[in-house]
Legacy VTK file of the C-alpha trace (Angstrom):
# vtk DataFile Version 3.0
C-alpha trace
ASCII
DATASET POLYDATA
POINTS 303 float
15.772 -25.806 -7.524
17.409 -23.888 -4.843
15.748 -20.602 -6.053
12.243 -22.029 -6.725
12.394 -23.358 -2.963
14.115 -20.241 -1.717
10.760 -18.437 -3.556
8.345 -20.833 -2.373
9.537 -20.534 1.170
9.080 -16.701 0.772
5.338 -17.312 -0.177
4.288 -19.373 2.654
6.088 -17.129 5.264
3.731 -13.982 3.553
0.902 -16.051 3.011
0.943 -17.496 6.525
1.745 -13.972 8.291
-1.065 -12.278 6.488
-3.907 -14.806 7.476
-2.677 -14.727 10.717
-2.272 -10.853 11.195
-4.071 -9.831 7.702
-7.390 -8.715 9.722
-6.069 -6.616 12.284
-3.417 -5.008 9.773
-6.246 -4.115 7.788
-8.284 -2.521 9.891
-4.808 -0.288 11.166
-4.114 0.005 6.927
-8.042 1.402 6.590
-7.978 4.232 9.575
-10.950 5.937 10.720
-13.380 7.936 8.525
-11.256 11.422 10.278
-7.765 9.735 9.632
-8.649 8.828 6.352
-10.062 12.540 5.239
-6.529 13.688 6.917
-4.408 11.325 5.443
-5.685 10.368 2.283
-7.903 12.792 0.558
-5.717 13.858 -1.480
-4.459 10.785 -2.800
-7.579 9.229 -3.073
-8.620 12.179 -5.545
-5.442 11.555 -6.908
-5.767 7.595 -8.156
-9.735 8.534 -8.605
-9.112 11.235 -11.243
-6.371 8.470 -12.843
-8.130 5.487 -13.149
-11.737 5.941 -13.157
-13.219 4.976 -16.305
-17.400 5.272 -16.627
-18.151 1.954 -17.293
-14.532 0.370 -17.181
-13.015 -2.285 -15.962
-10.634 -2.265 -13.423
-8.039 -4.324 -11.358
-6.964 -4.674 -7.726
-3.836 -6.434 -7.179
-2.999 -6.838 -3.675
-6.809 -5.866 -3.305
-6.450 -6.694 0.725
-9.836 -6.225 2.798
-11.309 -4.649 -0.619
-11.990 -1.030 0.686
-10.610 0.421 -2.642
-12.112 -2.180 -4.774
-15.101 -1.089 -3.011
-14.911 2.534 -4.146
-14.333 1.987 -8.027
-17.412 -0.807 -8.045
-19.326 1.845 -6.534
-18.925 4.250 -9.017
-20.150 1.767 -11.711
-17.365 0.092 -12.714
-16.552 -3.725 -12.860
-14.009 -4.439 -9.964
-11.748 -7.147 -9.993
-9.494 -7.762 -6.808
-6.931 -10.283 -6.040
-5.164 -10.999 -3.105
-2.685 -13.833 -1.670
-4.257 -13.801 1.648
-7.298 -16.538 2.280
-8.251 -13.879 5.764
-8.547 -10.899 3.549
-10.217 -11.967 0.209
-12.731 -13.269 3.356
-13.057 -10.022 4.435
-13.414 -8.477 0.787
-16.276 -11.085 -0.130
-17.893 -9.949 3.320
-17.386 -6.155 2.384
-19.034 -7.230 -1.074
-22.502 -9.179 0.081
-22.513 -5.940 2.606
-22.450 -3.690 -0.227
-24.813 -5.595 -2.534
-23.077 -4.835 -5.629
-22.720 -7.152 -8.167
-20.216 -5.620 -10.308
-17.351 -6.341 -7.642
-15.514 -9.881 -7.948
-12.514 -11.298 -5.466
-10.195 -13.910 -5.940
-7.804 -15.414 -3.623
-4.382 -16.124 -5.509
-0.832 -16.164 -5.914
-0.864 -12.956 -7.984
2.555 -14.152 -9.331
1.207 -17.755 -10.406
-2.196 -16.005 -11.608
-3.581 -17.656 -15.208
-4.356 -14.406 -16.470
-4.340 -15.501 -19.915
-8.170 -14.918 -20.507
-7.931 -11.409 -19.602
-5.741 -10.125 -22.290
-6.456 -6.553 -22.850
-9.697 -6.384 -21.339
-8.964 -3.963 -17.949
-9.088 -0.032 -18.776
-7.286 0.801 -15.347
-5.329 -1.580 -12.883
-4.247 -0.354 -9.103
-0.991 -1.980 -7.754
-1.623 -0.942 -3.802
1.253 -1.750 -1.785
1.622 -5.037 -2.946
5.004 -5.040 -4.593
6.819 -4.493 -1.635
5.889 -8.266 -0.410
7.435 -10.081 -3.527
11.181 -11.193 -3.921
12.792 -8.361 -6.550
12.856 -11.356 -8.884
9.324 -11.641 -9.277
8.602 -7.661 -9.973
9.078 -8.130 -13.372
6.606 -11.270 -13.872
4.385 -8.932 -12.393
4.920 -5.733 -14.578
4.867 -8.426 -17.461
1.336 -9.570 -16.408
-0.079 -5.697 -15.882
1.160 -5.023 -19.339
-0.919 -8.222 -20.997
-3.990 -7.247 -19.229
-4.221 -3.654 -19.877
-5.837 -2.355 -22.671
-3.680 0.140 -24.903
-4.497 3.404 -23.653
-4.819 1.969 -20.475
-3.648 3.466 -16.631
-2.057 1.532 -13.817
-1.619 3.287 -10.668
1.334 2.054 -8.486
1.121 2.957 -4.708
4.677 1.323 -2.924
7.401 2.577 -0.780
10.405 3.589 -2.598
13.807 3.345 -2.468
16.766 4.349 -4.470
20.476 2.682 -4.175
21.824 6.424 -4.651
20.801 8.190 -1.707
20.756 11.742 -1.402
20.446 14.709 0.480
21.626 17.341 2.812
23.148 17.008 6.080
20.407 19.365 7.599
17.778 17.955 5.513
18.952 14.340 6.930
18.689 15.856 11.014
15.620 17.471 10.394
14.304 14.053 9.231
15.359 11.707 11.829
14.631 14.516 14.185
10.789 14.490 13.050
10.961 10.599 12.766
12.327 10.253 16.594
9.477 12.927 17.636
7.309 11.143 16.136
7.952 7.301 17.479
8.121 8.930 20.936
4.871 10.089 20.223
3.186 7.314 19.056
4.892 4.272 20.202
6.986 5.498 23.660
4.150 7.328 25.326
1.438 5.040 24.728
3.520 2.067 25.397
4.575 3.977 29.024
0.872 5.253 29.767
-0.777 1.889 29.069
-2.849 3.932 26.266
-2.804 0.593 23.914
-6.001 -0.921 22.932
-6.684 -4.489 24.226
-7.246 -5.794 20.864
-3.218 -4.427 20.254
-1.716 -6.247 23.597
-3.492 -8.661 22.466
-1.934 -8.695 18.845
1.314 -8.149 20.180
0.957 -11.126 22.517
0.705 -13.413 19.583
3.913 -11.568 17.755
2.363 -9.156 15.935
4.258 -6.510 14.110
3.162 -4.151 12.117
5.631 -5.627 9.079
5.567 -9.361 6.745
8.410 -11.344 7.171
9.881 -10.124 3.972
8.733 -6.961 3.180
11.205 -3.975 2.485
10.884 -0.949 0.161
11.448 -1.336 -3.600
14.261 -0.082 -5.506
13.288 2.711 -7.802
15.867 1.585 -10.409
14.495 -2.080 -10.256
10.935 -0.840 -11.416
12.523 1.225 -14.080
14.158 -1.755 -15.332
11.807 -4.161 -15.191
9.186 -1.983 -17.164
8.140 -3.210 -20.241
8.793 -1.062 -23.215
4.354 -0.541 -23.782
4.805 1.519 -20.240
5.670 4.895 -19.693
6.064 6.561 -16.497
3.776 9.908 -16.439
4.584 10.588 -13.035
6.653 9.494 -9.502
5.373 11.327 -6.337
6.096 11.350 -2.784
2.928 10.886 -0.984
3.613 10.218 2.878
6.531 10.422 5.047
5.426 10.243 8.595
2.213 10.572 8.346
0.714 7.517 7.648
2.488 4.911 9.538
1.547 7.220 12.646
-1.879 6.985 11.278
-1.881 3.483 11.291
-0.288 3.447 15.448
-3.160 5.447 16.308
-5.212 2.780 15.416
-3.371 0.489 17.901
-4.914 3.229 20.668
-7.848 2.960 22.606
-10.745 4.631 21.216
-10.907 7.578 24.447
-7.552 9.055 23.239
-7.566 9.010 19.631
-8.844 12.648 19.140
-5.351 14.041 20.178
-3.313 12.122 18.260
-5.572 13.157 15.403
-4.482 16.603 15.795
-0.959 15.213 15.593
-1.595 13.229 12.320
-3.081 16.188 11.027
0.422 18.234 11.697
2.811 15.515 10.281
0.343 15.545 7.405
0.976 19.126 6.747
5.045 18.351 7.085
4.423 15.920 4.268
2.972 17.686 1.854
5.560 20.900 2.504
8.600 18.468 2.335
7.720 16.568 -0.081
6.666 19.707 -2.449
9.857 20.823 -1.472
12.411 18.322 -2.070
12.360 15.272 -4.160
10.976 11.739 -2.194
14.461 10.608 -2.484
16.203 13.522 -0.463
14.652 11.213 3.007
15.707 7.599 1.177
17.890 5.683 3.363
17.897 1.662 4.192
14.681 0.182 5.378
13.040 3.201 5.231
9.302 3.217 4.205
8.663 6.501 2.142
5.150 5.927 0.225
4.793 7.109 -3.282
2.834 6.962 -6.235
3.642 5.874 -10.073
1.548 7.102 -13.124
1.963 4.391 -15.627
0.160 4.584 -19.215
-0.262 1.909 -22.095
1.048 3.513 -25.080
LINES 1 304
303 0 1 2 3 4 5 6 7 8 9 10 11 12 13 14 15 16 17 18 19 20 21 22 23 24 25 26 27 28 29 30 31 32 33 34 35 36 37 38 39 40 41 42 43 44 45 46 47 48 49 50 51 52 53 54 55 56 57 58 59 60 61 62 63 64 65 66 67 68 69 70 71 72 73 74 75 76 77 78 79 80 81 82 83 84 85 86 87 88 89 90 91 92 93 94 95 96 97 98 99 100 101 102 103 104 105 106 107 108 109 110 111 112 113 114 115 116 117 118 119 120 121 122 123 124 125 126 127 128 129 130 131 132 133 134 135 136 137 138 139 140 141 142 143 144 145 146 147 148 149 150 151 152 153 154 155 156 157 158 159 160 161 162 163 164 165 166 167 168 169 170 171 172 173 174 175 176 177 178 179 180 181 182 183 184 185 186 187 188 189 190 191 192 193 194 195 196 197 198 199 200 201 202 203 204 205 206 207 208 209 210 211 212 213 214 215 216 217 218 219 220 221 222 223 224 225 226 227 228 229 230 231 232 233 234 235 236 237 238 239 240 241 242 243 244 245 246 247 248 249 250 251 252 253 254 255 256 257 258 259 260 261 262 263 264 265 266 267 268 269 270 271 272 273 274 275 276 277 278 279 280 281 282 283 284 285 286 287 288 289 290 291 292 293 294 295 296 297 298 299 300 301 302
C-alpha cells in the first residue's frame, strides 16, 4: 500500500506540474524555427531515417504539445500520441484541427495505466521522447513491457532521454573542461540576462508563479536500469550522445525577449558545434555525473 501511494503521489505531483507549467515548457522544449535547424537537424534526420515507415503506424509516448507527432502524420503515416498532461494533449488536439490531418490521433493518459491491449502488434515504429525521465525507476519496466506488446516484430522504437550511468568516468581535464563550459555557459544564459533585465515578461511572469524549468521528480535515467529492464524481443542497435549544453541553453533563450535572441543564437550555434566534437570524441558517459542532464538517443529493434 505504501508503494502504490508513494507512486500515486508521484503522478499527481507530475500531472499537476505539467498542466500548470506544460504550455510554457513546451513552447521553451519546441525553440524557434533557427534554434531548431541549429539544434536539432541532425537528430531530427536521425529518428526520421529510423522510424519512418510509408504508410506505418506509429506511436508517441510522452507525445507533449504534438510537434513530432505532427511531423510523422505529415508524411502519411497514422500518428498516435499519448500524453499524461490534460494542458498538452489540449494543445496537440489544437495543433491537429490546425493541421487538418486526419491521420493524427491524441489521447490524454496515464501512459503507465494505458489499456493497450487492443493494440498488440499493430505499430511499425514507436518514439519514447523524453518521457522516461518523469516515471519512478519502478515503472520503466511496465513501460518497456508495454512498447514490446505493441510493436510489430521487425519493428523500431526510438528512445530520446537523459542518461546516466552509476559508474562514472572520465578524465580530470576532461571533467574541468566540462564544468568550465557548463559555468560559461549558465553565466551566459541565466546570470547576464537575469542582471540586464533581458527576461521576457511571459518568463517573470512564469517564474512568479514558481516556475522551473524541471517536474517535481524528474532526474536522468540510469543506463544500467534500461539495460535491465529490456525485454529479451529488444536489442539495442545503437546509444548516442546527442546534446550536452546545447539544448538546455536553447531552451533559456526562449525565456529572452524576442529583441536579443539573435546573439544568443550565435552562441547556441557554438555550444552546438562543442557537442557534436565532444561527443564524437569521447563516449556520453565521460561528462556523467549526479543530476546531470546529458541527452541521448537509443536504437531499439523488434527481433
Amino acid at each position: 500500500m505504501g508503494d502504490s501511494n508513494h507512486i500515486q503521489a508521484w503522478y499527481d505531483d507530475e500531472k499537476a506540474w505539467w498542466d500548470r507549467y506544460g504550455e510554457y515548457m513546451t513552447y521553451q522544449w519546441t525553440l524557434t524555427p533557427s534554434l531548431n535547424k541549429i539544434i536539432r537537424s541532425q537528430w531530427i534526420k536521425d529518428f526520421n531515417d529510423f522510424l519512418f515507415c510509408e504508410k506505418g503506424m506509429l506511436l508517441d509516448m510522452g507525445c507533449g504539445g504534438g510537434w513530432l507527432s505532427l511531423n510523422f502524420a505529415m508524411k502519411g503515416m497514422v500518428v498516435f500520441g499519448l500524453d499524461i498532461s490534460d494542458e498538452q494533449i489540449k494543445m496537440a488536439c489544437n495543433l491537429k484541427a490546425r493541421s487538418g490531418l486526419e491521420n493524427l490521433h491524441f489521447k490524454c493518459t496515464d501512459l503507465v495505466g494505458w489499456d493497450c491491449t487492443e493494440y498488440g502488434e499493430k505499430f511499425d515504429s514507436i518514439f519514447v521522447n523524453a518521457f522516461l525521465h518523469h516515471l519512478p525507476p519502478t515503472e520503466i519496466e511496465m513501460i518497456f513491457n508495454k512498447i514490446n506488446y505493441v510493436l510489430k516484430k521487425g519493428g523500431r522504437c526510438y528512445v530520446y532521454e537523459p542518461l546516466t550511468t552509476k559508474v562514472e568516468k572520465g578524465y580530470f581535464l576532461i571533467k574541468l573542461m566540462d564544468s568550465f563550459i557548463g559555468l560559461m555557459a549558465s553565466l551566459l544564459i541565466v546570470k547576464i540576462p537575469k542582471y540586464f533585465n533581458l527576461w521576457s515578461k511571459r518568463h517573470h511572469s512564469e517564474l512568479r508563479k514558481g516556475y522551473t524549468m524541471q517536474s517535481p521528480h524528474e532526474a536522468p535515467v540510469q543506463i544500467e536500469l534500461i539495460k535491465q529492464f529490456l525485454p529479451d524481443a529488444l536489442s539495442t542497435i545503437e546509444i548516442k550522445g546527442c546534446h550536452l549544453y546545447s539544448l538546455g541553453f536553447s531552451m533559456q533563450i526562449m525565456s529572452l525577449k524576442e529583441s536579443v535572441r539573435g546573439l544568443f543564437t550565435q552562441l547556441a550555434r557554438f555550444l552546438y558545434w562543442i557537442d557534436q566534437m565532444v561527443l564524437s570524441s569521447f563516449k556520453w558517459e565521460t561528462f556523467a555525473q549526479k543530476g546531470r542532464f546529458i541527452l541521448c538517443s537509443i536504437k531499439l529493434l523488434k527481433t
